[in-house]
LUMVOLUM-643307 format. One line per field, with one value per residue (C-alpha): residue in three letters; x, y, z; residue number from 1. Coordinates in steps of 0.25 Angstrom, whole numbers. Example, Ala and Ser with C-alpha at 12.3 -4.5 7.8 and 13.67 -1.06 7.14 Angstrom:
2
res = c(Ala_Ser)
x = c(49_55)
y = c(-18_-4)
z = c(31_29)
n = c(1_2)
END
This chain:
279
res = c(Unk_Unk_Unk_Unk_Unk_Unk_Unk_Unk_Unk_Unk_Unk_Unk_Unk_Unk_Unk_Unk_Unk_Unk_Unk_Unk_Unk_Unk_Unk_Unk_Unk_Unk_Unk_Unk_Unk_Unk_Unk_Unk_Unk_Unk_Unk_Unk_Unk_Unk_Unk_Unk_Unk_Unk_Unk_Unk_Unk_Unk_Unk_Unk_Unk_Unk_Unk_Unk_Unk_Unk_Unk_Unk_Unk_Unk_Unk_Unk_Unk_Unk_Unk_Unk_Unk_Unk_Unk_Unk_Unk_Unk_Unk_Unk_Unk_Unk_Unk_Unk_Unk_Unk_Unk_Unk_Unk_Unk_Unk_Unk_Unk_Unk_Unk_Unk_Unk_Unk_Unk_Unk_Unk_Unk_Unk_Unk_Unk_Unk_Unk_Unk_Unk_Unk_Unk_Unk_Unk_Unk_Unk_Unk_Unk_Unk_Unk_Unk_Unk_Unk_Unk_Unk_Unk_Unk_Unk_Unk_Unk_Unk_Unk_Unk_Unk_Unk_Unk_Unk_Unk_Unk_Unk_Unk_Unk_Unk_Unk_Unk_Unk_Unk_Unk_Unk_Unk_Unk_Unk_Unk_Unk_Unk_Unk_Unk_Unk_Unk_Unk_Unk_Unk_Unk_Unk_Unk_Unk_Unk_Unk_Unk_Unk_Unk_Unk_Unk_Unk_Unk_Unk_Unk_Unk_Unk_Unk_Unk_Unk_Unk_Unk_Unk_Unk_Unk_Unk_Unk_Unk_Unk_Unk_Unk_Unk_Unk_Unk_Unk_Unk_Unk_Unk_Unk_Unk_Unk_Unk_Unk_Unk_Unk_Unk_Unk_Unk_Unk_Unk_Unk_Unk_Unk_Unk_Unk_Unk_Unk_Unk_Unk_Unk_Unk_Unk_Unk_Unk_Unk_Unk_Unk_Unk_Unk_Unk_Unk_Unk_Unk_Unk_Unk_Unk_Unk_Unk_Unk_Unk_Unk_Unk_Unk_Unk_Unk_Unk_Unk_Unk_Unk_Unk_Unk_Unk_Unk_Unk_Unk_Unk_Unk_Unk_Unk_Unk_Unk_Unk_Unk_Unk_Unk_Unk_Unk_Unk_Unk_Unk_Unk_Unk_Unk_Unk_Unk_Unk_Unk_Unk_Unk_Unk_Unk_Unk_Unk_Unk_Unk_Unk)
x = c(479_474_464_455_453_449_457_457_460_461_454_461_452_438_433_417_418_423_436_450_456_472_474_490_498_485_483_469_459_444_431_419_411_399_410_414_411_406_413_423_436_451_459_449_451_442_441_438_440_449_445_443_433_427_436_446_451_454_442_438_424_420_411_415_417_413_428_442_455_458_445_436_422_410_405_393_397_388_394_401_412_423_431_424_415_411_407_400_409_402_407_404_415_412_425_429_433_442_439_452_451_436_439_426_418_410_394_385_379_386_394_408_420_432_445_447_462_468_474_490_490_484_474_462_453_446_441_444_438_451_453_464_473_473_472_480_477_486_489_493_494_483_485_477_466_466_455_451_444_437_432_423_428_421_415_420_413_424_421_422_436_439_449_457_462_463_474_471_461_456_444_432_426_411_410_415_404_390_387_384_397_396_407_413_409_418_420_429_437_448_460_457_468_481_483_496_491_492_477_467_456_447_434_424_428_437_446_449_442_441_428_422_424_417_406_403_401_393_385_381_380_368_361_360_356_345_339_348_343_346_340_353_355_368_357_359_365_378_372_364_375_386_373_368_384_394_401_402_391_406_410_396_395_410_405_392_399_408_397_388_400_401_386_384_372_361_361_347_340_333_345_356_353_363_364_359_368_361_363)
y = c(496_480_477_468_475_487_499_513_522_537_545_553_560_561_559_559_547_543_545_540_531_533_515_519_510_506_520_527_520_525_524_526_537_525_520_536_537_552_562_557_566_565_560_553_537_528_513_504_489_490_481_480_486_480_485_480_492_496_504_504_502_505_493_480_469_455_451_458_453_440_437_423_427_419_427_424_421_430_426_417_417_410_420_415_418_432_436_446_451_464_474_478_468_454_446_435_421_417_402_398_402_394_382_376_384_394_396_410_411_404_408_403_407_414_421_436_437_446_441_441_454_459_468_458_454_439_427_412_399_392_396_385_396_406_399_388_375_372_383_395_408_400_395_386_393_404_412_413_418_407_407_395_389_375_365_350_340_342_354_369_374_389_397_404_418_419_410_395_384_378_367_367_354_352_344_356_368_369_382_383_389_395_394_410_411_419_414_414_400_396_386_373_367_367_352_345_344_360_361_370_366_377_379_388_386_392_380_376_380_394_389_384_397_404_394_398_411_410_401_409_421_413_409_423_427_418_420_408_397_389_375_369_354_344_340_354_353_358_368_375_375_381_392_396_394_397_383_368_358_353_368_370_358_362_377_373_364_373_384_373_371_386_383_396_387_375_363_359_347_360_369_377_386_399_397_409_415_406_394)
z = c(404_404_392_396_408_417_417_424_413_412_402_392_383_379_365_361_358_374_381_380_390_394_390_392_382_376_372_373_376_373_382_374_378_383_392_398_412_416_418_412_412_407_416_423_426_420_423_409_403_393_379_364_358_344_336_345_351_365_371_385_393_407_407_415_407_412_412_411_407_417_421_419_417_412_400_389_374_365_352_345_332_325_333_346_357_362_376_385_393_395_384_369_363_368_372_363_368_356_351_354_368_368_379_370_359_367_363_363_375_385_395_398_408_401_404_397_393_383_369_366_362_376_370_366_378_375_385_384_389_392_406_407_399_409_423_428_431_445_458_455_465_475_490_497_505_498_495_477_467_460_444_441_428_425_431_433_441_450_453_449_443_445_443_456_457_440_442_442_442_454_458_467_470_466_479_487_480_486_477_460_454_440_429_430_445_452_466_479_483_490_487_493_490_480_476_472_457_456_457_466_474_477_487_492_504_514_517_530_543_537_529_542_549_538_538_552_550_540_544_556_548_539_552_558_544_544_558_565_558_546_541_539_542_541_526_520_508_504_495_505_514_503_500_515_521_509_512_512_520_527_530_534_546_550_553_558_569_573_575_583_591_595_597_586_580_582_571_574_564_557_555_561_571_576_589_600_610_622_614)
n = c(1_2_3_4_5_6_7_8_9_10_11_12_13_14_15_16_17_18_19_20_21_22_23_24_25_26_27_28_29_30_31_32_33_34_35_36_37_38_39_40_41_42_43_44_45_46_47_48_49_50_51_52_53_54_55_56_57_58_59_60_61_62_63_64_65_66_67_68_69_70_71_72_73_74_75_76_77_78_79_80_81_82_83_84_85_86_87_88_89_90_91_92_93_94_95_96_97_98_99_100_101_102_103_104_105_106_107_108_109_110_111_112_113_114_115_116_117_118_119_120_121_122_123_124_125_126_127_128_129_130_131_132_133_134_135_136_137_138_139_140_141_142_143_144_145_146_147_148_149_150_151_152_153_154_155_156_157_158_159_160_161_162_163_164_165_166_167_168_169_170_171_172_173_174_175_176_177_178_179_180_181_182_183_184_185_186_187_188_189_190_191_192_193_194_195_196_197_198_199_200_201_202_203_204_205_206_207_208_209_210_211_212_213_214_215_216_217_218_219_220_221_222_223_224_225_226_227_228_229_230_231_232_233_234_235_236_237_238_239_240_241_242_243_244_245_246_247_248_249_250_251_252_253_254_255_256_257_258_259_260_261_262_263_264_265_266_267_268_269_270_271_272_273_274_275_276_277_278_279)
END
């Protein structure tokens, strides 16, 4: 059984006060009668996040908690002491970012991007701000081309950093995103390159012509959406291409050339056009 986590558990024994949990070399581990699903019955298999309660006992929940063991998560800070700041992460006992694990001294009510871990002593769930901690800095476990998940960390004006599969920071280039990015967003990427200096430049973008052909196709799929016609021009911005096409103003002109070519649409002065069959 993982604290911090979600579990599948099977129940032991009912008390009137819940049921008992089989928690394995944790021991029993009680449900409370709030959190017993019907028709409940011994033997049955129950899935649960696993925590300390106020009294710093293990208990379980059936509710979701914003975040588990290992994730980042962007969570609002509801209080703040000596011992440090307390969030919502969606159950009774708010999870505590230690002031030593503060990256600057967080404030009630704003929200910041942390990383839920456990204490040395593997039984205590709290978050931290220094994200530097637990992911590195240069390639780890990532190809060129490939495919990611992306969490948005901070902000630079150089771009947006994020961090790759859990593992390992990357860059996106402000220059190279037509769409609002929020700290905490989650979002799929792809390894653009893997530089000499051990770092990673990522993009929204397929690389290569890969981007193109999807383009294309999408593209084409808007115009039909939209009876045949849309008023793009080569003056479009680059936003209203990224939010109609889902790419770049270069990706954009490379697909819609190539489907002129195939004669599959009309550029005219007022907009592009899907070609019909006699055309």
């Amino acid at each position: 059984m993982n604290i911090g986590q979600i579990n599948t558990f099977s129940v032991l024994k009912h008390v009137d006060f819940g049921v008992y949990l089989d928690g394995g070399g944790l021991g029993e581990i009680l449900l409370p009668s709030r959190e017993v699903p019907e028709e409940c019955h011994v033997g049955d298999q129950v899935q649960a996040f696993l925590y300390n309660d106020s009294n710093d006992r293990l208990i379980a929940t059936t509710t979701t908690p914003l975040a588990q063991v290992g994730d980042l998560a962007r969570l609002k800070v509801i209080d703040v002491n000596p011992v440090g700041a307390f969030l919502d992460w969606g159950l009774p006992k708010d999870l505590l970012v230690p002031k030593n694990e503060q990256q600057e001294p967080m404030r009630k009510g704003q929200s910041y991007l942390v990383y839920v871990d456990l204490d040395t002593s593997g039984r205590r769930i709290f978050a931290s701000t220094k994200l530097d901690r637990y992911f590195s800095a240069l390639q780890v476990g990532v190809q060129e081309g490939e495919q990611v998940d992306l969490v948005i960390t901070d902000r630079s004006e150089v771009g947006y950093r994020a961090v790759i599969n859990k593992l390992c920071f990357g860059l996106l280039y402000a220059n190279e995103v037509y769409e609002p990015l929020e700290i905490g967003q989650q979002i799929k990427g792809y390894v653009k390159s893997l530089r000499l200096d051990g770092k990673i430049d990522l993009s929204l973008q397929k690389p290569g012509y890969d981007k193109v052909l999807e383009a294309k196709e999408t593209i084409v799929r808007v115009l039909e959406h939209n009876g045949g016609v849309l008023k793009v021009t080569d003056k479009s911005s680059p936003q209203r291409i990224q939010s109609l096409f889902g790419c770049s103003k270069k990706t954009y002109k490379q697909a819609v050339g190539a489907l002129y070519k195939a004669r599959r649409v009309r550029i005219e002065s007022d907009g592009l056009y899907l070609a019909t069959k006699a055309e």
